[in-house]
C-alpha positions as CSV (number, residue, x, y, z in Angstrom):
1,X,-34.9,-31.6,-17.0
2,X,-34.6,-28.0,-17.5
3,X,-34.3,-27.4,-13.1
4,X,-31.5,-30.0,-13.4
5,X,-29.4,-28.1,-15.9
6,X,-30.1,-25.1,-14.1
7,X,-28.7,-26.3,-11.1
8,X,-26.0,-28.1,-13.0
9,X,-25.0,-24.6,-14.5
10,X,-25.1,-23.0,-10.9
11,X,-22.8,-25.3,-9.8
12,X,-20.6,-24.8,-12.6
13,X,-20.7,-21.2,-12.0
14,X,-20.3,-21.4,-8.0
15,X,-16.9,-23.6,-9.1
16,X,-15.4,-21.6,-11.4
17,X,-15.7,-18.4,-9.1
18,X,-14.5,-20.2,-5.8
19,X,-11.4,-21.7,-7.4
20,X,-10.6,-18.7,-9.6
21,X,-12.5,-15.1,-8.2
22,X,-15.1,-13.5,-9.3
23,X,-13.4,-10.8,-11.5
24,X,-10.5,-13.6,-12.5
25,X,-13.6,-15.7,-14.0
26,X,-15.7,-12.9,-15.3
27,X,-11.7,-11.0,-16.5
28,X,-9.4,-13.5,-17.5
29,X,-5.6,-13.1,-17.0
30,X,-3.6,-12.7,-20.1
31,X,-0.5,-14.0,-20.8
32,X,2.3,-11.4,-20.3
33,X,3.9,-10.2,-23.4
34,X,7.2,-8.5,-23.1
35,X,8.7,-6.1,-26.0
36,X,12.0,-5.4,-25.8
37,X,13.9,-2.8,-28.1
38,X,17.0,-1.4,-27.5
39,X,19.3,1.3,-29.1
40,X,22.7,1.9,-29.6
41,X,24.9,4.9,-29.9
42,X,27.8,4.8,-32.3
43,X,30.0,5.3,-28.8
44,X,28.4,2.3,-27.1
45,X,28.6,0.2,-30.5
46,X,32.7,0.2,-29.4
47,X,32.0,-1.0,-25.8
48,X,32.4,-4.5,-25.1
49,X,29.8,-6.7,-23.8
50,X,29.8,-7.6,-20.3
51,X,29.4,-11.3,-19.1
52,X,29.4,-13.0,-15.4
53,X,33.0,-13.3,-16.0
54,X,34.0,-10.3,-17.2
55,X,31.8,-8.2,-15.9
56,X,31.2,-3.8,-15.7
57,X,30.5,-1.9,-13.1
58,X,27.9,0.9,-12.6
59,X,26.7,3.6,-10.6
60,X,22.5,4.2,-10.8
61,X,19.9,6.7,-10.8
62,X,16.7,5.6,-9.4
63,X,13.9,7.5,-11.5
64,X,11.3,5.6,-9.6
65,X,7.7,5.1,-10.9
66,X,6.5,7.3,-13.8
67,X,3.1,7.3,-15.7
68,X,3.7,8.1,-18.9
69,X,0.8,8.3,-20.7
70,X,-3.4,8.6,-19.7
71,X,-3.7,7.9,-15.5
72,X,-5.8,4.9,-14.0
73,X,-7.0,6.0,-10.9
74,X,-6.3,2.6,-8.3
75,X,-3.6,1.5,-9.9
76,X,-0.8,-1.0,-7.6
77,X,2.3,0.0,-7.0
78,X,5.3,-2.2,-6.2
79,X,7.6,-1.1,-3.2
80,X,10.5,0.6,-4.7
81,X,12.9,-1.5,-2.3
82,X,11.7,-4.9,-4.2
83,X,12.0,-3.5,-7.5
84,X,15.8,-1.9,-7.2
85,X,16.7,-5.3,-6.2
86,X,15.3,-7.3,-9.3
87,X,16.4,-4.6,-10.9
88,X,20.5,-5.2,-9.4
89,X,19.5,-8.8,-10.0
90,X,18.6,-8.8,-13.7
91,X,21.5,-6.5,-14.4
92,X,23.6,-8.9,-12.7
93,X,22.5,-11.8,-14.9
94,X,24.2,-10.1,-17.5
95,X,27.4,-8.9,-16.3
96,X,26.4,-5.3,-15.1
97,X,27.7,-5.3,-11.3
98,X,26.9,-2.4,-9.1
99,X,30.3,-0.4,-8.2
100,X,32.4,-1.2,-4.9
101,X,35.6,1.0,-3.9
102,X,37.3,-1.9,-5.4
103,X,35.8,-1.9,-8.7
104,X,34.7,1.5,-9.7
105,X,31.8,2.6,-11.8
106,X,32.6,2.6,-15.8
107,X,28.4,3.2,-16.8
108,X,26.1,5.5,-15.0
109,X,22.6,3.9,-15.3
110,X,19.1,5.8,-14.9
111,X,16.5,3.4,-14.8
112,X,12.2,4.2,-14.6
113,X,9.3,1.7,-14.6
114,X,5.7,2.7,-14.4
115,X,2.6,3.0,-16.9
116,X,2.2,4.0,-20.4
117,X,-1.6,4.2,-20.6
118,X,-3.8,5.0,-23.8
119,X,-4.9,8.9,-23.7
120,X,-8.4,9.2,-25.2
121,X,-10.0,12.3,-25.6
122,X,-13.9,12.1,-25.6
123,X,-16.2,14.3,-27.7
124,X,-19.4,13.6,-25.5
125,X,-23.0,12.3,-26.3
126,X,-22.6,8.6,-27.4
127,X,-18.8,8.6,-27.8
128,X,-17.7,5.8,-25.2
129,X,-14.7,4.9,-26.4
130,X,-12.9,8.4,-27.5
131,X,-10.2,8.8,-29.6
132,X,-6.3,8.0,-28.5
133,X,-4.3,11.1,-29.1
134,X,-1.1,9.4,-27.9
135,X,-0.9,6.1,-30.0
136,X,2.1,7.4,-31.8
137,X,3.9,7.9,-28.1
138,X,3.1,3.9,-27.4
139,X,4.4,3.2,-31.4
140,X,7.7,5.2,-30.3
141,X,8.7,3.9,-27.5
142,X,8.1,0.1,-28.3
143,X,10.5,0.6,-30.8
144,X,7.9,0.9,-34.3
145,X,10.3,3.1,-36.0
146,X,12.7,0.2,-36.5
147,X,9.4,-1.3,-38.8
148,X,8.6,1.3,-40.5
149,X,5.8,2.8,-39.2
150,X,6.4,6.2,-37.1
151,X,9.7,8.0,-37.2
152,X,12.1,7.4,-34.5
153,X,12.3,11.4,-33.3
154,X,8.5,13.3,-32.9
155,X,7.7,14.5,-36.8
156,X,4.3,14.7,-37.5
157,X,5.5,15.1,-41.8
158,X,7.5,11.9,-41.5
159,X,4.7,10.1,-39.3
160,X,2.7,10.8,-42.1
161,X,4.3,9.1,-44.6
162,X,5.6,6.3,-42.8
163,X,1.8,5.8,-41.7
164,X,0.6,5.9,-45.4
165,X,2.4,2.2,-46.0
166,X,1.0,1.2,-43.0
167,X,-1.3,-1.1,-45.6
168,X,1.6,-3.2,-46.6
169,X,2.4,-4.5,-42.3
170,X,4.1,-8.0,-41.9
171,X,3.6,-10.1,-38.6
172,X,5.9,-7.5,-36.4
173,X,4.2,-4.9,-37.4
174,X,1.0,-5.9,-37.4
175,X,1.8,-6.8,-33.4
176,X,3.0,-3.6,-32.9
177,X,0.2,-1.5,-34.2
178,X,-2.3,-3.3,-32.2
179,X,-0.6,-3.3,-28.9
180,X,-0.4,0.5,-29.4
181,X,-3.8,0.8,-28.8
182,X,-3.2,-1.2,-25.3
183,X,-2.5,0.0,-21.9
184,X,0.9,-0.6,-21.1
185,X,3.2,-1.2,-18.4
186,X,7.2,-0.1,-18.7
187,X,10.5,0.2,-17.6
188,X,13.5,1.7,-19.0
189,X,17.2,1.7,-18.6
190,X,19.7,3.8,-20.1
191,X,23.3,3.7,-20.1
192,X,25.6,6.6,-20.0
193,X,29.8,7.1,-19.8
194,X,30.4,7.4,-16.0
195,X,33.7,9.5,-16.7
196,X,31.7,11.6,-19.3
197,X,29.3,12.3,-16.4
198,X,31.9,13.2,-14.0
199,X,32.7,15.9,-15.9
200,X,29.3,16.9,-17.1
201,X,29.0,15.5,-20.0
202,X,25.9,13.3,-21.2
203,X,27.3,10.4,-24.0
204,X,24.5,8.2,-23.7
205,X,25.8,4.7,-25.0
206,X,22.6,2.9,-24.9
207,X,18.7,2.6,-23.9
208,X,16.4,-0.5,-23.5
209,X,13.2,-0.1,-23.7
210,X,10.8,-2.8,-21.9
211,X,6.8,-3.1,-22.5
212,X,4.4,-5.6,-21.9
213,X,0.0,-4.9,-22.3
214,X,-1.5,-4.8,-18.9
215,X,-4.8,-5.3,-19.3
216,X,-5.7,-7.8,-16.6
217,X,-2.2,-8.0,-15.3
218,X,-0.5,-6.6,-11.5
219,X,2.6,-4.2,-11.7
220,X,4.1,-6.0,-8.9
221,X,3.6,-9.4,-10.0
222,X,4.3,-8.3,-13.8
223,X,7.6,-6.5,-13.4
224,X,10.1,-9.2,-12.5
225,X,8.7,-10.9,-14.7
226,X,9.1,-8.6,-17.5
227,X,12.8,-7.6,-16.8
228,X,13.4,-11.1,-16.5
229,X,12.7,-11.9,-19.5
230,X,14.0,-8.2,-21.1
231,X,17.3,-9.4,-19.8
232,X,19.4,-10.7,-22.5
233,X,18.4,-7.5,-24.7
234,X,18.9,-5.1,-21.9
235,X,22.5,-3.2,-23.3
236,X,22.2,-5.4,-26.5
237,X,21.2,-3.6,-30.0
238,X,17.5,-5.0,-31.3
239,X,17.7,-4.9,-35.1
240,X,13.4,-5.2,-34.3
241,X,11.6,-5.4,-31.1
242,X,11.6,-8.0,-29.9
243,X,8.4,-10.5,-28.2
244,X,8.5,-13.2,-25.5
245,X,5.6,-14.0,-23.9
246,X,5.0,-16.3,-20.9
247,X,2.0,-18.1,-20.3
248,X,0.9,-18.7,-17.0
249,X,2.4,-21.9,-16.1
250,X,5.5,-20.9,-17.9
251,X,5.2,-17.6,-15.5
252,X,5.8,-20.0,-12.3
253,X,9.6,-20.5,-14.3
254,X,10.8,-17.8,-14.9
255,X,13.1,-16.2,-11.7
256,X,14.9,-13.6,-11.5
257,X,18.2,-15.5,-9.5
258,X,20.8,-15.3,-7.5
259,X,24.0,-14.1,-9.6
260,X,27.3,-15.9,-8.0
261,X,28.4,-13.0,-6.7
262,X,25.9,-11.9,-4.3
263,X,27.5,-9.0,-2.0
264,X,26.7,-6.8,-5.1
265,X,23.0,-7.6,-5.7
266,X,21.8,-5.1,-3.0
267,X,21.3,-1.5,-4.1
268,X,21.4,-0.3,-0.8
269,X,24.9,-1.1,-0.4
270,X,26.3,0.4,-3.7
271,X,26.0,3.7,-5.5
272,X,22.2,4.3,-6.8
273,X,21.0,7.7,-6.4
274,X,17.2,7.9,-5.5
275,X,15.5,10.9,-7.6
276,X,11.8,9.1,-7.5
277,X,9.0,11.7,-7.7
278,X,7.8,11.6,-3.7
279,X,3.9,11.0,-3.7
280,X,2.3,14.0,-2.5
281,X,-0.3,11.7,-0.2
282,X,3.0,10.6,1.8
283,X,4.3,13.9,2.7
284,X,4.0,15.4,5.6
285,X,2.5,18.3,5.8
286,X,5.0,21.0,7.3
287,X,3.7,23.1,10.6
288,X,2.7,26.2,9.6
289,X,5.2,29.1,10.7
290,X,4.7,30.8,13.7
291,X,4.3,34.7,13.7
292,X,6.6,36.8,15.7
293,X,5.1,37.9,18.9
C-alpha cells in the first residue's frame, strides 16, 4: 500500500513538472497586477483629451531601459524595437498619433520602462533578509501620496507623519504598502508642450506612472501586457492608483491592436529620439591609438 502511493505520488510529480517546468511547478506564476497613477499639471488640466477621432500628435524620447532601484543580476530584457512599437500602439489606442509633416507634433513624450527592485542593506551574521532602504521610492512612484501615506515630493518630516496614520489604511492602501515591499517592474511616460520645448522650455502637462510586482513574471512577456492595460489611464488624471490585474487565462486576451490608422504605428518612421543608456557589454571596444613613429 504504502509502494503504491509512492509511485502514485511520483507520477503526480513527474506530470506536474513535464506539463508545467520544473521552476513553474516548484515557482508558480502570479497573476500580473498593473498600478496605474497618473498626474496632472494645472497646464495639461486645460488640454483636451485625445480620441481615435480626434486625435494629437507627438514627437518621443526613447529613455530606453532603466533599473531604478536594487539590480538582479540575469534579468531579460525585451528588444527595444518590440517595445517602441507596443509602445506607438498603446498610445494609438488612445488618440496619441506619432507626428507626420502633415500633422505636426503638439506633445513631446519621454517615455522609460525597466525595474524598480527592493534595495536591502544587510547587517551580516544571521540577517537573511536585510532591511529595504528604498520602500518609500516604490510608495512614491506607485502613486501612495495620493492615500495618504508618504508625501508626494522626497521629505523625510512629512514622511514621518504621513507614516504615523499608517494604522488607520483602507483596502488601497493596505495594497499599496505591501506591494512596496515587492520587486517591481515599470514604465513611464511623460508629456511635455512640444512648442514649449522648441524654445527650451520644460511645461510638463502630465506623467503616468505604470507598475506591476514581478516576482515570477518575464519583462518581455509582462510589458505589453502592462501598458495594455495602463492604457486608458495613460494622459488621464487618477484621483487613486489605480489596479487591474489579469489572470492567466485572461492574459491570452488582452492585445495590444492594430489602431485604424496604421502608417503611424511604426516608431521608426516618425519622430522618436533614441537617448537609451548603450550597454557597456555591446560596445565595441575602440583600437587603441597608434603612437607617432
Amino acid at each position: 500500500m504504502r509502494r503504491s502511493l509512492i509511485v502514485l505520488l511520483a507520477y503526480c510529480l513527474t506530470a506536474a513538472i513535464s506539463s508545467a517546468g520544473i521552476l513553474d511547478w516548484i515557482f508558480p506564476k502570479h497573476d500580473v497586477q498593473v498600478i496605474t497613477v497618473t498626474d496632472t499639471t494645472p497646464a495639461g488640466l486645460l488640454r483636451r483629451r485625445p480620441t481615435a477621432a480626434n486625435p494629437v500628435y507627438y514627437t518621443a524620447i526613447n529613455a530606453g531601459y532603466r533599473d531604478f532601484g536594487g539590480i538582479i543580476a540575469g534579468e531579460k530584457i525585451p528588444p527595444k524595437e518590440e517595445v517602441l512599437k507596443t509602445i506607438a500602439k498603446v498610445l494609438a489606442k488612445q488618440g496619441y498619433l506619432l507626428a507626420t509633416p502633415e500633422h505636426p507634433p503638439a506633445l513631446l513624450l519621454l517615455w522609460t520602462w525597466g525595474t524598480m527592485n527592493t534595495d536591502r542593506m544587510y547587517m551580516g551574521g544571521d540577517d537573511t533578509e536585510g532591511r529595504q532602504v528604498n520602500r518609500r521610492q516604490l510608495l512614491r512612484f506607485m502613486g501612495a501620496y495620493k492615500l495618504g501615506l508618504i508625501s508626494k515630493e522626497g521629505s523625510a518630516f512629512q514622511d514621518e507623519l504621513s507614516y504615523t496614520g499608517m494604522m488607520f489604511k483602507d483596502a488601497d492602501s493596505e495594497m499599496i504598502s505591501d506591494l512596496a515591499t515587492e520587486d517591481l517592474y515599470v514604465a513611464a511616460i511623460s508629456a511635455y508642450d512640444f512648442a514649449a520645448a522648441a524654445r527650451s522650455q520644460k511645461e510638463l502637462l502630465w506623467t503616468t506612472k505604470i507598475s506591476c510586482p514581478s516576482r515570477g513574471l518575464s519583462l518581455p512577456e509582462t510589458l505589453p501586457v502592462m501598458l495594455a492595460l495602463a492604457g486608458p489611464n495613460i494622459g488621464r488624471e487618477t484621483a487613486k492608483p489605480v489596479s487591474v490585474t489579469a489572470t492567466e487565462k485572461f492574459k491570452t486576451e488582452v492585445k495590444v491592436g492594430d489602431p485604424t490608422v496604421v502608417e503611424y504605428l511604426d516608431p521608426s518612421k516618425g519622430a522618436v529620439i533614441d537617448m537609451a543608456p548603450v550597454d557597456p557589454k555591446k560596445q565595441k571596444s575602440a583600437p587603441a591609438p597608434k603612437g607617432k613613429k
